[in-house]
Biopython code that builds the backbone (N, CA, C, O; Angstrom):
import numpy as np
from Bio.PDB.StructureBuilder import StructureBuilder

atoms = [
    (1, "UNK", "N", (10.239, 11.995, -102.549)),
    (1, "UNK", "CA", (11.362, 12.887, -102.772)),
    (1, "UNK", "C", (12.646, 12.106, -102.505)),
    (1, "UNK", "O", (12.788, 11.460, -101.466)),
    (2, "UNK", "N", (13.494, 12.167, -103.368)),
    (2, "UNK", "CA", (15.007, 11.290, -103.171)),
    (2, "UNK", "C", (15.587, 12.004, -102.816)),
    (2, "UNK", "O", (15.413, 13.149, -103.233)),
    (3, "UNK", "N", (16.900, 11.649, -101.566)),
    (3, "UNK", "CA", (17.147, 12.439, -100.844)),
    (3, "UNK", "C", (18.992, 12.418, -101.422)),
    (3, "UNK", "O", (19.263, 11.254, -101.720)),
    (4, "UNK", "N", (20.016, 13.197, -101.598)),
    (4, "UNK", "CA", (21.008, 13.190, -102.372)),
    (4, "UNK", "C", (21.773, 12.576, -102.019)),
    (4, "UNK", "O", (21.541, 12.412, -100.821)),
    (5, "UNK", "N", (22.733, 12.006, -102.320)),
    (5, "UNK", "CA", (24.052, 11.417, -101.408)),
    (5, "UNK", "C", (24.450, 12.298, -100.074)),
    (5, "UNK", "O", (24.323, 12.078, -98.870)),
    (6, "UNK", "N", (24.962, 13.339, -100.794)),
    (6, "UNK", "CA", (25.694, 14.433, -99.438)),
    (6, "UNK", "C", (24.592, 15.316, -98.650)),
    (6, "UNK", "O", (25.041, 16.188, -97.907)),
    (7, "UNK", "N", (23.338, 15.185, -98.735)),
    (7, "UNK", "CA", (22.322, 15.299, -97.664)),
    (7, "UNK", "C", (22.878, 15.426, -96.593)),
    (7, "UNK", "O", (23.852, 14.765, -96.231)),
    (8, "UNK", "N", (22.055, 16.715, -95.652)),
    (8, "UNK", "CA", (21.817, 16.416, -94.301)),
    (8, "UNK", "C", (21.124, 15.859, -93.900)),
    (8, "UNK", "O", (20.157, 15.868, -94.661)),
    (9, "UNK", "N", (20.907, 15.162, -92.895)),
    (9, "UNK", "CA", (19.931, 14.889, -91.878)),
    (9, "UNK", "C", (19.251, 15.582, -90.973)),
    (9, "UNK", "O", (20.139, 16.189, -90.375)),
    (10, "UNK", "N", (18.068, 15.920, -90.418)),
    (10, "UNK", "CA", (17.542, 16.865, -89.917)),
    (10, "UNK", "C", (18.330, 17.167, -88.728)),
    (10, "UNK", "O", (18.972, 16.151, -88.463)),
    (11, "UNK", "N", (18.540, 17.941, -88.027)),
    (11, "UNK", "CA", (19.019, 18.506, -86.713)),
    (11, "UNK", "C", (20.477, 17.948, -86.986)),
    (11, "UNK", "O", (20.913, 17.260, -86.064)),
    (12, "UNK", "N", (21.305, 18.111, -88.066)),
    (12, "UNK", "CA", (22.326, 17.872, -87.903)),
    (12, "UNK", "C", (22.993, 19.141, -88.692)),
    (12, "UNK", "O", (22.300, 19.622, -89.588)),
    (13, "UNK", "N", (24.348, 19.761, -88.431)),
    (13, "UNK", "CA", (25.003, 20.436, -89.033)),
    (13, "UNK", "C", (26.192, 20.100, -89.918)),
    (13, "UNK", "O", (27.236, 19.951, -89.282)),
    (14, "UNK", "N", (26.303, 19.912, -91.514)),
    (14, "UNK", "CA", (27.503, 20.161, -91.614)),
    (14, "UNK", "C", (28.895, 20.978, -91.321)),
    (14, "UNK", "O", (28.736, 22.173, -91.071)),
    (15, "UNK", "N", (30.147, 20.515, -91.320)),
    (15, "UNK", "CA", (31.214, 21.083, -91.012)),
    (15, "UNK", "C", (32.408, 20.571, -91.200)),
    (15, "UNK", "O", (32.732, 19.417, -90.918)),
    (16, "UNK", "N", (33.171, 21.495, -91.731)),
    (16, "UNK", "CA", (34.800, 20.836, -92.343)),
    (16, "UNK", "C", (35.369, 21.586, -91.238)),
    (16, "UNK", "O", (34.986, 22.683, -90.832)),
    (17, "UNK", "N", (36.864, 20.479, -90.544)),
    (17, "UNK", "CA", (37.078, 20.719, -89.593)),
    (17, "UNK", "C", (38.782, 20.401, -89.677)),
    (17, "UNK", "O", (38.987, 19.244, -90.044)),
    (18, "UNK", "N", (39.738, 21.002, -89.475)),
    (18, "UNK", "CA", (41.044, 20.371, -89.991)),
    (18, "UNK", "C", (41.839, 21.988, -89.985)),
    (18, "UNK", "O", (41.231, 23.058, -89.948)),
    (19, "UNK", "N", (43.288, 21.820, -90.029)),
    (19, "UNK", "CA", (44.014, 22.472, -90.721)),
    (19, "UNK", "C", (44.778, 22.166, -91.713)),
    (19, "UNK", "O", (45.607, 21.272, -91.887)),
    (20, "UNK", "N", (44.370, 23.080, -92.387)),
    (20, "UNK", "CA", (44.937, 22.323, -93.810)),
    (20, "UNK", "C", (44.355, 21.433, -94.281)),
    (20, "UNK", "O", (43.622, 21.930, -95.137)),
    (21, "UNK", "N", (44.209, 20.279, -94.247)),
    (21, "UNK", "CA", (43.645, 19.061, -94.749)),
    (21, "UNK", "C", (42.231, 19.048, -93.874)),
    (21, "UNK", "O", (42.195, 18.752, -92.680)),
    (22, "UNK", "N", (41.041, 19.429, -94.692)),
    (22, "UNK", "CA", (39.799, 19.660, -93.879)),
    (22, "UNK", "C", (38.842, 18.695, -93.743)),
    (22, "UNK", "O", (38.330, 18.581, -94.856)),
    (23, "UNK", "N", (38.235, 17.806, -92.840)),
    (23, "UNK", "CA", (37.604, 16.659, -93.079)),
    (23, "UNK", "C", (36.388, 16.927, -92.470)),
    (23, "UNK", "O", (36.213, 17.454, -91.371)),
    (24, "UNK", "N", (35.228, 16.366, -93.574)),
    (24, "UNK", "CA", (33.859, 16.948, -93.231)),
    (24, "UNK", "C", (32.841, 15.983, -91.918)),
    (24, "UNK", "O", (33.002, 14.769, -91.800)),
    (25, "UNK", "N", (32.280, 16.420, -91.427)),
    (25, "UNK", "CA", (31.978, 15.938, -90.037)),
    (25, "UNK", "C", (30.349, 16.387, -90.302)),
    (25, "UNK", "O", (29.976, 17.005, -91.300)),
    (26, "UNK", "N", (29.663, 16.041, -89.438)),
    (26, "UNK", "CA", (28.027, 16.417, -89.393)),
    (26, "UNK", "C", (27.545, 16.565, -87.872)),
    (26, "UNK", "O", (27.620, 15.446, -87.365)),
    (27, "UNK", "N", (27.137, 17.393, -87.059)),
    (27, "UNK", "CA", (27.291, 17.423, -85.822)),
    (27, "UNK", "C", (25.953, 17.949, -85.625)),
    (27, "UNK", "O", (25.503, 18.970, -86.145)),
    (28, "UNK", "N", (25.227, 16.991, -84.653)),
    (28, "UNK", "CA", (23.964, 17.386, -84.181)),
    (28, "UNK", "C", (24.101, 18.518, -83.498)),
    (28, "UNK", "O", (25.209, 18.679, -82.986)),
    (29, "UNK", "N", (23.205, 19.457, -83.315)),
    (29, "UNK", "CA", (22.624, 20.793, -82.972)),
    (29, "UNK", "C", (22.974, 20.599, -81.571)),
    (29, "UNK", "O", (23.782, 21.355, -81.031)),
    (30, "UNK", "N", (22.424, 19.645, -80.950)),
    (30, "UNK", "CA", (22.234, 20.114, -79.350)),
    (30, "UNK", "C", (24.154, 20.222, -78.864)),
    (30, "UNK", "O", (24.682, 20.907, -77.987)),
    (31, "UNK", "N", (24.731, 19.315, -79.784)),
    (31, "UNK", "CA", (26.070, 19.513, -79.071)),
    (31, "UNK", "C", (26.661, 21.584, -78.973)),
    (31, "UNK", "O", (27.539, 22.038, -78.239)),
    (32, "UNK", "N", (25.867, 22.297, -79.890)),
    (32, "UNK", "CA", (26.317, 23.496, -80.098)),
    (32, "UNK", "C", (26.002, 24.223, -78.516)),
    (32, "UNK", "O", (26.319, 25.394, -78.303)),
    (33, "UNK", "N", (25.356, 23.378, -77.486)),
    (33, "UNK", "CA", (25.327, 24.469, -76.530)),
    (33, "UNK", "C", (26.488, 23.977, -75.349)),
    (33, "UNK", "O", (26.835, 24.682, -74.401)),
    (34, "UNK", "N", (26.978, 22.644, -75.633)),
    (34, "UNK", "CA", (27.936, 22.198, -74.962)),
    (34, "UNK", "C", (29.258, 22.852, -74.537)),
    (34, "UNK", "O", (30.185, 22.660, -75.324)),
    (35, "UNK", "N", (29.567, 23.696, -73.286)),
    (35, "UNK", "CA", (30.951, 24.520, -73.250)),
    (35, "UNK", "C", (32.097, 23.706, -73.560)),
    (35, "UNK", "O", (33.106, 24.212, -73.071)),
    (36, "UNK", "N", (32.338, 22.599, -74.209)),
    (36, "UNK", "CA", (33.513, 22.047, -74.781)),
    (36, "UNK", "C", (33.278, 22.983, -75.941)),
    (36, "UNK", "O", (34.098, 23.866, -76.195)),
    (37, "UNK", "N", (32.057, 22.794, -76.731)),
    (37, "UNK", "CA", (32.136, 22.839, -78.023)),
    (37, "UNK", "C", (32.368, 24.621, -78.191)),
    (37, "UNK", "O", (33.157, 25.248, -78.897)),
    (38, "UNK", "N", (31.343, 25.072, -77.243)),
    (38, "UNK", "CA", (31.336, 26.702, -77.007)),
    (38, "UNK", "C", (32.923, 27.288, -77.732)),
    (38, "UNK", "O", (33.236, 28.180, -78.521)),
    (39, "UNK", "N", (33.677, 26.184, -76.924)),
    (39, "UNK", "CA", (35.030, 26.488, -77.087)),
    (39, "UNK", "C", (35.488, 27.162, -78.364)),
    (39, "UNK", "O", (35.938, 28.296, -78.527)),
    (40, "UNK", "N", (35.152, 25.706, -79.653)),
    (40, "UNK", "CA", (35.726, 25.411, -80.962)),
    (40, "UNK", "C", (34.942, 26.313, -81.675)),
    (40, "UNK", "O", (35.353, 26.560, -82.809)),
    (41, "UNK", "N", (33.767, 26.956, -81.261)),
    (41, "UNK", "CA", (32.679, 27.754, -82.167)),
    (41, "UNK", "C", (33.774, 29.096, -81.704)),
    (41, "UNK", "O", (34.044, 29.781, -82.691)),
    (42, "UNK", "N", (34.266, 29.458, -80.750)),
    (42, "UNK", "CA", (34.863, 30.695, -80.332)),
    (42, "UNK", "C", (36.162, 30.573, -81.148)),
    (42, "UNK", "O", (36.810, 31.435, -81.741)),
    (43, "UNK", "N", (36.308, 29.560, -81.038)),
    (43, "UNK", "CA", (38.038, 29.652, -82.377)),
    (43, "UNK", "C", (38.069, 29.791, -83.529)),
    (43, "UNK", "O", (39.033, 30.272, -84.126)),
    (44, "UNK", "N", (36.507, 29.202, -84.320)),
    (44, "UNK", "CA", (36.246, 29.344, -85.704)),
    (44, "UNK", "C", (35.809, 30.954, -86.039)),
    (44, "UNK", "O", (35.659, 31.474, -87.145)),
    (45, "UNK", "N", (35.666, 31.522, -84.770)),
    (45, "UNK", "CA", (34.909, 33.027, -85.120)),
    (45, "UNK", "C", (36.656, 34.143, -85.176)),
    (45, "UNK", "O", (36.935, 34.999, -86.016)),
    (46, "UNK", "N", (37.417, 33.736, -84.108)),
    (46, "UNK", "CA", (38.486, 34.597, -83.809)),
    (46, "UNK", "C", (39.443, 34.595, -85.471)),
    (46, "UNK", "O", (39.853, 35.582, -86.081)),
    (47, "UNK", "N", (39.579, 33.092, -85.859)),
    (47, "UNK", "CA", (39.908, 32.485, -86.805)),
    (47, "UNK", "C", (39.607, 33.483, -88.339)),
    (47, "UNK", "O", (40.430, 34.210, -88.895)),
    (48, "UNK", "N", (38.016, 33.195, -88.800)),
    (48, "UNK", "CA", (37.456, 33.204, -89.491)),
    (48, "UNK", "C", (36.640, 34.295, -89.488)),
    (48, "UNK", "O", (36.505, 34.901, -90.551)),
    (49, "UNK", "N", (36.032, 34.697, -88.451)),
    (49, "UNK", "CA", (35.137, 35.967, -88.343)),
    (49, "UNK", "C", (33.600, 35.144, -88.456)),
    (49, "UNK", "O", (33.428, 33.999, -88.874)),
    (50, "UNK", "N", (32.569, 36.094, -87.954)),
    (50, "UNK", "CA", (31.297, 36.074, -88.482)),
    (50, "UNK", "C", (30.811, 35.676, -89.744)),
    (50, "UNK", "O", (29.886, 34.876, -89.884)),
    (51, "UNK", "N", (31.379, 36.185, -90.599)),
    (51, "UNK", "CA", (30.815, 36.492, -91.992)),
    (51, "UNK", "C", (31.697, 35.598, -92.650)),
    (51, "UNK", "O", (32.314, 36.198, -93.530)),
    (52, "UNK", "N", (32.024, 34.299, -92.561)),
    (52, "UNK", "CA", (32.129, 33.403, -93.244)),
    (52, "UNK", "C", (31.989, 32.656, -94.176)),
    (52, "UNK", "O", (32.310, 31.584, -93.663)),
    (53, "UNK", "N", (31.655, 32.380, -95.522)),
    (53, "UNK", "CA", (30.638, 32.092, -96.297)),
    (53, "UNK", "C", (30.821, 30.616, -96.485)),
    (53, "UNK", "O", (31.964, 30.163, -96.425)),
    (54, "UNK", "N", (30.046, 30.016, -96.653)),
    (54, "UNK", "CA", (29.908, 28.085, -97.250)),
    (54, "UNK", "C", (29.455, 27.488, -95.518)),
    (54, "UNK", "O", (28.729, 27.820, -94.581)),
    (55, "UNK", "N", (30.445, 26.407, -95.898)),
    (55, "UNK", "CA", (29.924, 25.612, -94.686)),
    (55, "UNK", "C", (30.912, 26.237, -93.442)),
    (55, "UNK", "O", (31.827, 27.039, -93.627)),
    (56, "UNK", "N", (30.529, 25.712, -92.233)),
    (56, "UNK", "CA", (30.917, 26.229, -91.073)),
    (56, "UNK", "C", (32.255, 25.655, -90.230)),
    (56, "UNK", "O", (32.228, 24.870, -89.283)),
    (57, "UNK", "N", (33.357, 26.235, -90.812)),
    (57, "UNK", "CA", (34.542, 25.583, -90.048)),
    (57, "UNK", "C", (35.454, 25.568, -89.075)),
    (57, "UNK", "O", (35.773, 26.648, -88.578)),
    (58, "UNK", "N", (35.983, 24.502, -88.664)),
    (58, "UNK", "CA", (36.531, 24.557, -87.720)),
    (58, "UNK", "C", (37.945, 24.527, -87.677)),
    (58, "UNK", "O", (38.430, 23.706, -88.455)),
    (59, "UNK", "N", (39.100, 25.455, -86.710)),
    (59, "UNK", "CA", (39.994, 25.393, -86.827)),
    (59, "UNK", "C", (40.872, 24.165, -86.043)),
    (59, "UNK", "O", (41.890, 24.565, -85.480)),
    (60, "UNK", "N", (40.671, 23.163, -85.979)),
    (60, "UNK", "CA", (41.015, 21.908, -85.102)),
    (60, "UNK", "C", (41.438, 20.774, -85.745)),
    (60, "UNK", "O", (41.065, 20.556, -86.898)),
    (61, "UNK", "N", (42.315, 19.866, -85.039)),
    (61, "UNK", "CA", (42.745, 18.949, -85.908)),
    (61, "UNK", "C", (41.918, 17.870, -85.944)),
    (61, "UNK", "O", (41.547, 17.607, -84.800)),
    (62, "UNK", "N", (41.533, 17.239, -86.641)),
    (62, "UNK", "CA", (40.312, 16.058, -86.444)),
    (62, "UNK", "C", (39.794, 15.650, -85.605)),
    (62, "UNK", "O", (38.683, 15.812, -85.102)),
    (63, "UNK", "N", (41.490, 14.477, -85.212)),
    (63, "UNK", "CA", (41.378, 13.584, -84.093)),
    (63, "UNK", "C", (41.243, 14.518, -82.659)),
    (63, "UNK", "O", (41.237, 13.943, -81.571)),
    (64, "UNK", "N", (41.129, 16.099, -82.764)),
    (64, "UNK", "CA", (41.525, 15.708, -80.843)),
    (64, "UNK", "C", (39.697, 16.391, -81.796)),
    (64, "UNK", "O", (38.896, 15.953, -80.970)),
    (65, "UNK", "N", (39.056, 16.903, -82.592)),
    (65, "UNK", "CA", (37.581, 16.947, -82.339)),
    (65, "UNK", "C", (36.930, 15.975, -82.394)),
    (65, "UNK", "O", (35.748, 16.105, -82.075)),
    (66, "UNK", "N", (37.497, 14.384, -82.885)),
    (66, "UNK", "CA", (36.700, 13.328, -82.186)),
    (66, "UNK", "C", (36.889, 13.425, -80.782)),
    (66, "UNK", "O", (35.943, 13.286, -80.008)),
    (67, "UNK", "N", (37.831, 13.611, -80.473)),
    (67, "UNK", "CA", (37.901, 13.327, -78.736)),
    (67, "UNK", "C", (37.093, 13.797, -78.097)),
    (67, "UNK", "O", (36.303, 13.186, -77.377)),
    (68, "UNK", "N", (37.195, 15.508, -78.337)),
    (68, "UNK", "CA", (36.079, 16.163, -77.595)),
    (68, "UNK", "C", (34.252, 16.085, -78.260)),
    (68, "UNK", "O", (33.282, 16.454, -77.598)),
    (69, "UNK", "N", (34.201, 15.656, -79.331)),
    (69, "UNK", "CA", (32.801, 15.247, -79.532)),
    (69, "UNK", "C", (32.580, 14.195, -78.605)),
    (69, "UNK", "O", (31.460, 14.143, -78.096)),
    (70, "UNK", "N", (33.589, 13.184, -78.224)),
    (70, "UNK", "CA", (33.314, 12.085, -77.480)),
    (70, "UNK", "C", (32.977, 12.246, -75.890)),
    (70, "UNK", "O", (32.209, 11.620, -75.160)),
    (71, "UNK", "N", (33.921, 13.412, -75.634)),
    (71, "UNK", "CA", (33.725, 13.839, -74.837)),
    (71, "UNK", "C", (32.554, 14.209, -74.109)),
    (71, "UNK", "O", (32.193, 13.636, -73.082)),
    (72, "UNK", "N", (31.843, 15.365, -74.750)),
    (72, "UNK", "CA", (30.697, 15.962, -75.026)),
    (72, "UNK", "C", (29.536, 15.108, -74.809)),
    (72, "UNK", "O", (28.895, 15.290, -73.774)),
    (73, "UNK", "N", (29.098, 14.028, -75.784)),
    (73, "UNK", "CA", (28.314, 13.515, -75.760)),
    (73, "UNK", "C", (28.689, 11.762, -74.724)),
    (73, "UNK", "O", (27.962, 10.774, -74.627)),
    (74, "UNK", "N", (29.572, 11.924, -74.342)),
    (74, "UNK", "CA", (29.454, 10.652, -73.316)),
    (74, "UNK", "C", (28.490, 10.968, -72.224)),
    (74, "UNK", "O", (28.266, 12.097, -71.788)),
    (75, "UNK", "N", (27.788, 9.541, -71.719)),
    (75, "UNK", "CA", (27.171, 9.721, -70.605)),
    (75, "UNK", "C", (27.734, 9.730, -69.300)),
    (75, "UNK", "O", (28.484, 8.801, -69.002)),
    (76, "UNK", "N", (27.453, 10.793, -68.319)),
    (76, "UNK", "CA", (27.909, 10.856, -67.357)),
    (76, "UNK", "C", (27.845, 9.485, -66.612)),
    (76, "UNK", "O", (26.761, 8.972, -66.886)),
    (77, "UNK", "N", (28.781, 8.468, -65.547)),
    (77, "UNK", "CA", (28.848, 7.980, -65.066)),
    (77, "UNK", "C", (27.906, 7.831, -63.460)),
    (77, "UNK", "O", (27.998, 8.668, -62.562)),
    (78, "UNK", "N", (27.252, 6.896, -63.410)),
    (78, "UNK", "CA", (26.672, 7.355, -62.009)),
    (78, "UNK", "C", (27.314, 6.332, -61.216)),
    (78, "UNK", "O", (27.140, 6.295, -59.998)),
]
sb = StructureBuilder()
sb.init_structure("model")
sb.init_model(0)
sb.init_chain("A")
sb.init_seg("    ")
for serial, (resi, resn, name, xyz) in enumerate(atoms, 1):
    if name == "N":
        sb.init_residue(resn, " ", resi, " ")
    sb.init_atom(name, np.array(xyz, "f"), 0.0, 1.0, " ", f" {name:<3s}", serial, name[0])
structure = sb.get_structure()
């Protein structure tokens, strides 16, 4: 089976993320239980509502959701 250009990857989510100018991102699953992210899922709902249709977006400006993806998934320091 050939798999398409714009494919997902398993356990990953697409998502356009931007205002205004929306840039598409792919975000593994487990980050969705992360209370950073809790955050940005609570802004896309206040935003957008439930019943959204297409892909799943976010109201944020790119760069600070690299930050906090970076955030998120850094390893804690011991």
């Amino acid at each position: 089976m050939s798999r398409r250009k714009d494919s997902v990857p398993r356990g990953y989510v697409p998502m356009m993320v931007g205002k205004g100018e929306e840039e598409r991102f792919l975000v593994h699953t487990k980050l969705f239980k992360h209370p950073l992210f809790t955050v940005l899922l609570e802004m896309a709902e206040q935003e957008f509502g439930y019943a959204q249709p297409g892909v799943l977006r976010i109201p944020c400006d790119s760069e600070q959701f690299r930050s906090l993806v970076s955030a998120a998934t850094a390893k804690p320091k011991s």
